[in-house]
C-alpha positions in Angstrom: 96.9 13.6 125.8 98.6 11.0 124.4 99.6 7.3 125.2 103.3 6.5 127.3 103.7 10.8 127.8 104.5 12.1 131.1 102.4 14.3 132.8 102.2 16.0 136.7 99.1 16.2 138.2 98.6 19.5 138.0 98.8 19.1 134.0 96.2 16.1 134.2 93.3 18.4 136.2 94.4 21.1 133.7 92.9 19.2 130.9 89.5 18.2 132.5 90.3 14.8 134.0 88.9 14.1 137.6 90.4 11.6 139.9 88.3 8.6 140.2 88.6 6.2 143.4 90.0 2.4 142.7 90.2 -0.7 144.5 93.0 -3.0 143.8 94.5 -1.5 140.6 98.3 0.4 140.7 96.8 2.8 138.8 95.4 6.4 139.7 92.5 6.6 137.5 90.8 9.2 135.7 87.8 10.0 133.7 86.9 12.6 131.2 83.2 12.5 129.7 83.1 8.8 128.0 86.9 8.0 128.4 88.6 6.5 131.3 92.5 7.0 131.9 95.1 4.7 133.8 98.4 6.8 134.8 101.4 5.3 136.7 103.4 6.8 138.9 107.4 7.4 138.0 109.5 6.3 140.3 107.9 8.0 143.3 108.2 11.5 141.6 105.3 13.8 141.0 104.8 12.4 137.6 102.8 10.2 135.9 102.5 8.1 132.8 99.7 7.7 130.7 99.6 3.9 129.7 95.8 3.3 128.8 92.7 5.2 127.7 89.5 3.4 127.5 85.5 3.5 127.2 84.3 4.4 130.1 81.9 1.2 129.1 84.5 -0.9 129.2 85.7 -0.3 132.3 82.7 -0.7 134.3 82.3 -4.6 132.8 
């Protein structure tokens, strides 16, 4: 996957990721062994954005 690509959600599960429940981020999050990923929604389509990976370390700080 890479960084400002668009993907559907359906192309997101197909590569492993599971959806991963947040509080008070715009951001539906998911995670993949030690790597966490932040997609955005475009403009209220089925598509999203991936804008961020990061340790899954990270994230829990």
């Amino acid at each position: 996957m890479k960084v400002n690509e668009s993907y559907t959600e359906k192309e997101i599960m197909d590569f492993g990721l599971e959806a991963y429940p947040v509080k008070d981020i715009k951001a539906k999050v998911f995670k993949n062994g030690h790597k966490v990923y932040f997609f955005e929604l475009i403009d209220d389509q089925p598509i999203y954005r991936l804008y961020s990976i990061i340790n899954k370390r990270s994230f829990y700080l």
